[in-house]
C-alpha positions as CSV (number, residue, x, y, z in Angstrom):
1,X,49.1,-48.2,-136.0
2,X,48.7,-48.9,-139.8
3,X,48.4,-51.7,-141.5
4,X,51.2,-50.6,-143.8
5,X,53.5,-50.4,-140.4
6,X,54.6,-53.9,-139.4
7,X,58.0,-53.5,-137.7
8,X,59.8,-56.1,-137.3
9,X,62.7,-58.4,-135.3
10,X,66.3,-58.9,-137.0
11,X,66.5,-61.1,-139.8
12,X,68.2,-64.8,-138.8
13,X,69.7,-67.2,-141.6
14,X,68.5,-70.9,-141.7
15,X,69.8,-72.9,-144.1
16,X,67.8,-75.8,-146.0
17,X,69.0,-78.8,-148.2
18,X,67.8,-81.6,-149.8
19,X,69.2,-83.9,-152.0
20,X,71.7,-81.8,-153.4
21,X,69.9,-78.7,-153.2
22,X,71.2,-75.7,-150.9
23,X,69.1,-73.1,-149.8
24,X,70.5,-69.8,-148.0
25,X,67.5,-68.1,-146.5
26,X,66.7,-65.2,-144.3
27,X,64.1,-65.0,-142.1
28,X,62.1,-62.2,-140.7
29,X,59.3,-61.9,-138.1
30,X,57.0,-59.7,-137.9
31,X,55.6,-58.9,-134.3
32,X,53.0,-57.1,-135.4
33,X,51.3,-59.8,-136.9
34,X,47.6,-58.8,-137.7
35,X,45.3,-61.5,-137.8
36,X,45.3,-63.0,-141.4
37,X,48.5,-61.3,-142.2
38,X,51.9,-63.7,-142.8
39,X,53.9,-63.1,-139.9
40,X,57.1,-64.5,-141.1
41,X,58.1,-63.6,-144.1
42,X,61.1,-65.6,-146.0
43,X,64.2,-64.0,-148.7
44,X,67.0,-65.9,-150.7
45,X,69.7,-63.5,-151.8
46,X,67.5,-60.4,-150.9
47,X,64.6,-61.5,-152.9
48,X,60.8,-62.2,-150.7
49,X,60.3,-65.7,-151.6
50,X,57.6,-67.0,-149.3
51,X,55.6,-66.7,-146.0
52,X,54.4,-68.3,-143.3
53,X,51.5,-68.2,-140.5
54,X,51.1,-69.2,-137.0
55,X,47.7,-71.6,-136.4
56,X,46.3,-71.3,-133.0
57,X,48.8,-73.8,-131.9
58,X,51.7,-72.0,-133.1
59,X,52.4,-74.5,-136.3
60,X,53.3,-72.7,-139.3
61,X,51.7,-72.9,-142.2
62,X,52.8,-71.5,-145.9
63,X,51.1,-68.0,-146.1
64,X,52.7,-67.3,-149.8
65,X,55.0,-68.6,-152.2
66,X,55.7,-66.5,-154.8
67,X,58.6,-67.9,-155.9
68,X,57.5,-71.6,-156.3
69,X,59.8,-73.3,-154.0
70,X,59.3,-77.2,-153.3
71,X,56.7,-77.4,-150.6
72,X,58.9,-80.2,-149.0
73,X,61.5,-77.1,-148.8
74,X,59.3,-74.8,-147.3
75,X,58.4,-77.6,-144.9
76,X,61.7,-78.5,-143.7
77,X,62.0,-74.7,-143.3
78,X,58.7,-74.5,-141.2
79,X,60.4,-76.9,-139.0
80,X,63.5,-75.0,-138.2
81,X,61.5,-71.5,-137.7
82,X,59.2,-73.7,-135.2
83,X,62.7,-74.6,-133.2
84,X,63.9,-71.1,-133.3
85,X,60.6,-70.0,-131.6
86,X,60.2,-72.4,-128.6
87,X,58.2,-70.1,-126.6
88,X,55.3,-71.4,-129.2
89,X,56.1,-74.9,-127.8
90,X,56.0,-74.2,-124.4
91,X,52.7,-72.1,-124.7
92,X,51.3,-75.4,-126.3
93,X,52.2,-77.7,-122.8
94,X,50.7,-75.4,-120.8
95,X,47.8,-75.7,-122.5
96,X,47.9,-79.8,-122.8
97,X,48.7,-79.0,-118.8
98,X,45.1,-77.6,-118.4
């Protein structure tokens, strides 16, 4: 596999706010994720717009923000990837279980 050849999983909206700000964003995951790659990567009205990466505990973190959204945004949209992707969640238990 190339590096070039991340495949990824279908595209999911989440939708942000705050205050009265609305953001419309898709999100895309890349199951290929290599290492210090940004395995989600983040579009509003078709445009790339940010990124995100796993820690070892499955917590994102912002990988890129080209388009300079609030952090507090990008936050609240960490979150809501995080609750689409329990499996991250339950690995962490099992671990605490240990």
């Amino acid at each position: 596999m190339s590096v070039g050849s991340c495949s990824n999983m279908e595209n999911y909206p989440i939708t942000v706010s705050k205050d009265e700000e609305v953001h419309h964003f898709e999100v895309g995951e890349y199951v290929h994720h290599l290492g210090d790659k940004c395995k989600y990567r983040v579009f509003e009205n078709g445009k790339f717009v940010a990124s995100f990466t796993p820690d070892d505990h499955h917590f994102l973190h912002i990988c890129e923000n080209p388009a300079n959204i609030d952090e507090e945004i990008l936050y609240m949209l960490a979150d809501q990837i995080e609750a689409h992707h329990p499996q991250g969640i339950n690995d962490n238990i099992r671990k605490l279980k240990l």
